[in-house]
N, C-alpha and C positions, 0 to 999 in steps of 0.2 A: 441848395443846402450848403452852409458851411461849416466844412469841416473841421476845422481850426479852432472856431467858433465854439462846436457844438464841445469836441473832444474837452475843449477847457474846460465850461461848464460842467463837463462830468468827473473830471477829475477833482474839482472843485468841492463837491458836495454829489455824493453820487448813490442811489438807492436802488436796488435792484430791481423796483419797480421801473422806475423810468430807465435801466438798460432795456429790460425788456420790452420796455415798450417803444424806445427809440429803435431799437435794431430786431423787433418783433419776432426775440427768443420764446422759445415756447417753454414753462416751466417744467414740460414735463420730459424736456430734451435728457436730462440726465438721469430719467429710468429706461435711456436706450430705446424710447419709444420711435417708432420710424413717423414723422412728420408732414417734413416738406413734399410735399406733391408740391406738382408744375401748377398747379391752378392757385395753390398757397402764394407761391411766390410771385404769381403774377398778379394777387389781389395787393401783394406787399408794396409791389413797383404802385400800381394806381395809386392807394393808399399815403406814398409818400412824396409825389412828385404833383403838381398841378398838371391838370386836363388835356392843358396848352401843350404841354414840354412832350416829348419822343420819348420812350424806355429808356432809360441811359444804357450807354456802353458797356463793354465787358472791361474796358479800362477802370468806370465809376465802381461797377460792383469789387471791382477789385482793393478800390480804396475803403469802399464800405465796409467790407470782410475784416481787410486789415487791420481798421478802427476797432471794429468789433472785439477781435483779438486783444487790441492794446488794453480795451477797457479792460475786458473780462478778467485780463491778467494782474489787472489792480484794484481785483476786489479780493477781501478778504476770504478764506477758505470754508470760513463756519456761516459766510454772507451767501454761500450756495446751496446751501442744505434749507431746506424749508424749516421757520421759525417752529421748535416743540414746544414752545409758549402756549401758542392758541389751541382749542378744543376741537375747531371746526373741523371737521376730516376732507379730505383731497378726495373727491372723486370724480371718476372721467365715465363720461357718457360716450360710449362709444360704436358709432354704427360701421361695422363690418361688411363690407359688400363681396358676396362667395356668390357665385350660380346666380346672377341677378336676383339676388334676396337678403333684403337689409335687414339684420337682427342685431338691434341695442346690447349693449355688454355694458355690465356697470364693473366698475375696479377701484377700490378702495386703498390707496396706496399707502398712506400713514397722514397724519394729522399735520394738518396746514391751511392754508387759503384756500377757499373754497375753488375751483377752477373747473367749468362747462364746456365743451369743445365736442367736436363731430371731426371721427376719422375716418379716412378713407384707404382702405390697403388695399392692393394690390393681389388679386386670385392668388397668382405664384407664390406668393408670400404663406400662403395661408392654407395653399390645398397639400396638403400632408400625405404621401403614399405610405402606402401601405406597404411593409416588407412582401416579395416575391418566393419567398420560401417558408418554412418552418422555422419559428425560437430554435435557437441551438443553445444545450447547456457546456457548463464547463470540458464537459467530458464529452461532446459530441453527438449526445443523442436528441432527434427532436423532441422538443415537447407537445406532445399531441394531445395525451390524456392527463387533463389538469387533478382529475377530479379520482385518477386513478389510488388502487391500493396493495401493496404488496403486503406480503405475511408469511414468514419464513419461519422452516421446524429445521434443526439438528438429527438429526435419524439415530433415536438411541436403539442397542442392540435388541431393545423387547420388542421395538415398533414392528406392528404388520401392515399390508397396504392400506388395509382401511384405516387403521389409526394413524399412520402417515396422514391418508386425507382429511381425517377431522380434526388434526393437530394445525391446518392452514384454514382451515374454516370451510369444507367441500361437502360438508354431510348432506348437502340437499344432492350433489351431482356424483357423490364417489359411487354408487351403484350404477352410472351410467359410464361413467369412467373406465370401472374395471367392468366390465361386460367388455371393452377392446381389451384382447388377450396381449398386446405389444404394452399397451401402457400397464397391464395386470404384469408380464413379466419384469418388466424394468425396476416397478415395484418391487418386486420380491426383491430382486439382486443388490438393491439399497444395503448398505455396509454403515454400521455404525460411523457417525461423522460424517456422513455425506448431506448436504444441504439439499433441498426442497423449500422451492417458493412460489407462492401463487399470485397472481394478481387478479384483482379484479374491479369492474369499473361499472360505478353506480348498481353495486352488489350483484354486478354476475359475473361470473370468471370468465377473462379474455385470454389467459399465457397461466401454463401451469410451465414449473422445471423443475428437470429432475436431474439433480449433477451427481454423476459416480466420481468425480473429480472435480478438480478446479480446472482441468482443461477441457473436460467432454460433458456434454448436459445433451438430455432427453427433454427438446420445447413443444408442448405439443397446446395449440390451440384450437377454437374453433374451427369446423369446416368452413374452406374456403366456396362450397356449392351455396351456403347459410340456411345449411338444414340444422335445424334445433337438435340438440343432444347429441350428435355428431362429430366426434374430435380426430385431429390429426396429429402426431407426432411425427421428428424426424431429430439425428442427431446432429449437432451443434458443436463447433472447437471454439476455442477461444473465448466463450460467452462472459467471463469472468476478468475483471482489472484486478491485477495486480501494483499496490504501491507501497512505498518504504516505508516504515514509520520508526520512529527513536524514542526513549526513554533511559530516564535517568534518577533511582531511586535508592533510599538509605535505609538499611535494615534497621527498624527498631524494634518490631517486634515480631518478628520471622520473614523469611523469604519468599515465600506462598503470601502470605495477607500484608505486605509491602508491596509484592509487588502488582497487585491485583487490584489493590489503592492505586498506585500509580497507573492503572489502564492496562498492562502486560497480561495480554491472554496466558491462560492457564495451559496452555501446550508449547508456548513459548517457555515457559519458567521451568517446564520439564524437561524442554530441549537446554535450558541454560547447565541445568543440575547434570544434567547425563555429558556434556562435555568438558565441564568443569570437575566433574566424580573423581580424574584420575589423578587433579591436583589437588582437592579441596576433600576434607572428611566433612560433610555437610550434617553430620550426625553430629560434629564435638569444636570444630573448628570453626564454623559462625560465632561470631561477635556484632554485638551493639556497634553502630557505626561504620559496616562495610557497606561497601556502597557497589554497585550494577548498573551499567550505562552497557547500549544495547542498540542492534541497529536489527529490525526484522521485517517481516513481508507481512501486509494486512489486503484479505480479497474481497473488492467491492463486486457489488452487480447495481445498476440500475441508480449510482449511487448512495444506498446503504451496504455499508459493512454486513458481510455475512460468514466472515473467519475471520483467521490467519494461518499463516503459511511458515516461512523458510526463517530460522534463525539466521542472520547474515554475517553479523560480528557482535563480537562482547568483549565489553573488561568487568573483571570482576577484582576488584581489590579486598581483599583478605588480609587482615589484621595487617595493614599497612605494605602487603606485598603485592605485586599485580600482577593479573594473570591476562593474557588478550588472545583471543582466539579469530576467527575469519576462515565463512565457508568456500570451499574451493572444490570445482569439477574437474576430477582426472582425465587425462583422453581417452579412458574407457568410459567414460560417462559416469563414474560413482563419485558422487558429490561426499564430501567429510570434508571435517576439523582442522586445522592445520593451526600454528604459531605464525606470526608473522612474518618470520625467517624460515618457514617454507615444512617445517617437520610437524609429522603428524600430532594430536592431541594427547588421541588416547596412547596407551603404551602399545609396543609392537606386539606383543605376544600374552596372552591368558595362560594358569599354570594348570586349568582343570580341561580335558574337551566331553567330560561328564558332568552336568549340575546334578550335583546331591548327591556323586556316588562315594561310595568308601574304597581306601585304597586297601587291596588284597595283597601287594606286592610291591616293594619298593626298589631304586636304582639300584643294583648290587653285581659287580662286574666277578664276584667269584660265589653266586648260587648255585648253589643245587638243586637240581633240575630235576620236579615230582615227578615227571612223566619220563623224562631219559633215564632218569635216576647214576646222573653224574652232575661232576661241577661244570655248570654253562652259566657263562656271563650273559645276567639279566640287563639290558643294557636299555630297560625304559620301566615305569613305571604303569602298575596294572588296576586299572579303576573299574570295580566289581558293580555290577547293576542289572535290574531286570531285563530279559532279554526284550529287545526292540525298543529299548532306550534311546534317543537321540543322542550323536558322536557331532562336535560341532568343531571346525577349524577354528583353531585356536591361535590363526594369525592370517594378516592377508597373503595370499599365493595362487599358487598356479598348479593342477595337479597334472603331478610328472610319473607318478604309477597311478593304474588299478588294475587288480587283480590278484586272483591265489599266488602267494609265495612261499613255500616249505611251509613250516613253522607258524608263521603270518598269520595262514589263512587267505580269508580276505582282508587286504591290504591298499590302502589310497597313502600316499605318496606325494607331501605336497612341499613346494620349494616359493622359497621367499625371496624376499630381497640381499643381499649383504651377505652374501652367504649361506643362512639358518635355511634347513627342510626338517622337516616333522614325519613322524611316520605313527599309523592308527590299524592295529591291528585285531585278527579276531570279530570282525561285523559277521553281522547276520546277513545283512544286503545294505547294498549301497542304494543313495539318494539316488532317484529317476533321475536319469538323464545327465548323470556326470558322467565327463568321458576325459579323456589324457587332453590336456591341455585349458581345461577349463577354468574360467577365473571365479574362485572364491575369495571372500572376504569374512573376517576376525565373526563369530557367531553364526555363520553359516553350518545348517545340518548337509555331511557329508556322509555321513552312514547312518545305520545302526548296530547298538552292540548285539552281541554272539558270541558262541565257543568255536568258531571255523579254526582248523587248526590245531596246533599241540597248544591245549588250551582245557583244564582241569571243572571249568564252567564258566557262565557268560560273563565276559568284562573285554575290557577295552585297552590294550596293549599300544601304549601311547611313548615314543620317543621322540627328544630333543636333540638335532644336531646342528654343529658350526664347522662347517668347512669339510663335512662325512665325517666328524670325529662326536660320539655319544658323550651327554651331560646329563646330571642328574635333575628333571624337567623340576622338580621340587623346591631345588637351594642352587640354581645357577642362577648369574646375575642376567637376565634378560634386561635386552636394551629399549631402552624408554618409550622409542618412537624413528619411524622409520622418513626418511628424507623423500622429499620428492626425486625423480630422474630428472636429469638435467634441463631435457625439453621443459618436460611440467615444470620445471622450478622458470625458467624463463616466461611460460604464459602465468604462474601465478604472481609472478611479482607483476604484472600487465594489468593484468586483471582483480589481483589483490588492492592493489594500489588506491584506489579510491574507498576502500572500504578501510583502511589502515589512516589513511588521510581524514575520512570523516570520526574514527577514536581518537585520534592526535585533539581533532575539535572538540568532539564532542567531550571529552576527559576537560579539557579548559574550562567548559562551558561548564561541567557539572560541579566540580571542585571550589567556582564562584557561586554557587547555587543558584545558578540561571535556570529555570525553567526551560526543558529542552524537550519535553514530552510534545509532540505533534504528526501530521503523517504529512505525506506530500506526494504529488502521484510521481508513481515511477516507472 
């Protein structure tokens, strides 16, 4: 062959037919189809050299490739696509040899020259294993039961056990259920809001739960002996994901059905309202146009959402002002509200530690005294109510008395931060199990009311101090919000930090009216 010769020629006037059939391209090379076997190439050598002549060399083939190359590169780009002119379709007949067993494959590639061929690949190519394990989903669990179904009730406070079970669809097996006195008690102890779900697969239940929590659930499935009707429970931690979710929405036409449109669970929006309460009058102070960006905890199982959980941070802008909150864990472990700069939400101090009662008595430091029948300084405010009323702290603290004192009665004694202690006199009996030193927090029941004491009938003999000096708990300026200690203030800007970092975004993102509603696992 001459090469010199031929390459001109085909520079010349050159057709893709006679490339390929000079240098016996196969047209089906560029759908990546694998070709050349050794028996191809070897019919190619016979094919293109007389009888007489040796294989050529690895030097010839290497001139031949070469050529190959130069041509190829001097044909046009749309000269390599099969003509969409014609009608005829491209199909390859194709025998596949697996397990010594030749089975034809037809493949219809797109519309071109007709073109007949017989392939031959290679086992390894073609024999496919099978994965060694289980599908695993995003979240880690295998998939075993394709065909399975969950069905999930909210436990409202009317629910009894049986209507628990036929609010997940059990009515064929909940008499068999509750016959086990463990899964009958678990039942009862169900608390409004608590989640139940059942699954079951090809209509018989495999996995019933029962969560008193989102950290603790009651799993109780078939027996594992596989006696019919026969179930076992046991408890479970952790059964439950927790993941972040955000939203970002604009009041138009209230705060409840905006933000309920936007996807914001109904216990979220209630947690929004009760942290925002001490800066926001939610009764007169909404307007058209404030807007709520919000970062919260949503709890999957199995994949499907079945709550939510923890407010994590919020801005709430109000008639152009803004307000940002972020939850934080004291080192006692009581999780609250805090401003980004470290001080509490709500205000430090309530001015009632009676709901609903009326005052009998007011600050008066030169009263007259019914029962001495002289002038003694009334040095707290007297809040009258039925006896065995609930007496609630009416700030976070520590109590530093309990016990009868003169006059008092009974008397708790409780001291704060920055100075301020409060004193509650007059109970009937104190809460179970407070003792000196115990930490309560802002709404905590700390007694009840009584007449213990120089005390004309039941009420609740309540003083405000700063620094041991008495103020009138009524019209004294109580301070807003109490700071964290030093330590806390150091782990919460740690810890804060990323939750102040994502309102920094997320406030950008909303304010452009970027769509930021989504969850993501956390």
């Amino acid at each position: 062959m001459n090469l010199r010769t031929d390459r001109t020629s085909v520079d010349t006037k050159k057709s893709w037919n006679d490339v390929i059939g000079q240098f016996d391209i196969q047209p089906y090379n560029h759908l990546n189809t694998v070709t050349h076997k050794k028996t191809a190439k070897r019919k190619y050598l016979q094919d293109s050299q007389p009888a007489s002549n040796p294989p050529p060399s690895w030097l010839t083939r290497g001139f031949v490739l070469a050529t190959c190359l130069a041509t190829l590169g001097n044909i046009p780009f749309q000269s390599s696509r099969i003509s969409q002119n014609t009608d005829a379709p491209l199909n390859f007949s194709i025998a596949i040899k697996l397990d010594n067993k030749e089975e034809p494959k037809s493949l219809d590639v797109h519309k071109g020259s007709s073109v007949n061929t017989e392939l031959q690949l290679d086992p390894e190519l073609l024999a496919l294993k099978l994965p060694q394990r289980a599908i695993e989903t995003y979240i880690g669990h295998p998939v075993i039961d394709t065909d399975s179904k969950w069905v999930s009730h909210t436990v409202k406070s009317y629910d009894t056990p049986t209507n628990i079970l036929y609010k997940v669809g059990l009515e064929s097996v909940a008499k068999t259920l509750l016959r086990n006195s463990d899964i009958k008690s678990v039942l009862s102890s169900l608390k409004r809001n608590n989640i139940v779900r059942a699954k079951s697969v090809d209509g018989k239940l495999s996995e019933l739960i029962l969560a008193t929590s989102y950290k603790k659930a009651y799993v109780i499935k078939p027996s594992s002996d596989g006696f019919e009707g026969i179930w076992e429970g046991k408890w479970v931690d952790n059964i439950f994901e927790i993941r972040q979710a955000r939203s970002s929405f604009v009041i138009r036409n209230g705060l409840y059905f905006d933000g309920k449109k936007a996807g914001v669970p109904g216990n979220t929006i209630r947690q929004i309202i009760k942290v925002f309460d001490w800066d926001i009058d939610f009764a007169h102070d909404i307007r058209v146009g404030d807007r709520v960006t919000l970062v919260y905890e949503e709890v999957f199982h199995d994949g499907d959402k079945v709550g939510s959980q923890n407010l994590l941070a919020a801005e709430f802008i109000n008639q152009n002002k803004q307000f940002r909150t972020v939850r934080f864990t004291r080192e006692d472990g009581k999780s609250d509200f805090f401003t980004p700069t470290g001080r509490e939400m709500k205000r430090a101090f309530i001015r009632t530690p009676v709901a609903g009662a009326r005052i009998s008595s007011n600050f008066n430091p030169g009263r007259y005294h019914p029962i001495l029948h002289r002038m003694r300084s009334h040095k707290g405010t007297d809040f009258a109510a039925r006896r065995g009323t609930p007496i609630i702290a009416t700030g976070n603290g520590t109590v530093d008395f309990i016990g009868r004192k003169g006059g008092y009665g009974r008397l708790v004694v409780l001291k704060h931060r920055e100075g301020y202690s409060t004193r509650y006199g007059h109970m009937s009996k104190y809460k179970k199990g407070l003792k000196k030193g115990s930490k309560v927090y802002q709404g905590d029941v700390i007694g009840y009311v009584g007449s213990s004491g120089l005390a004309t009938g039941p009420h609740c003999h309540y003083e405000f101090r700063k620094n041991g000096i008495a103020a009138n708990p009524m019209t004294v300026k109580l301070p807003n919000s109490m700071s964290l200690t030093p330590t806390e203030l150091a782990s919460f800007r740690s810890k804060a930090l990323n939750l102040v970092l994502q309102l920094n975004v997320l406030h950008r993102f909303a304010t452009a009216d970027v769509n930021i509603n989504s969850s993501t696992g956390g």
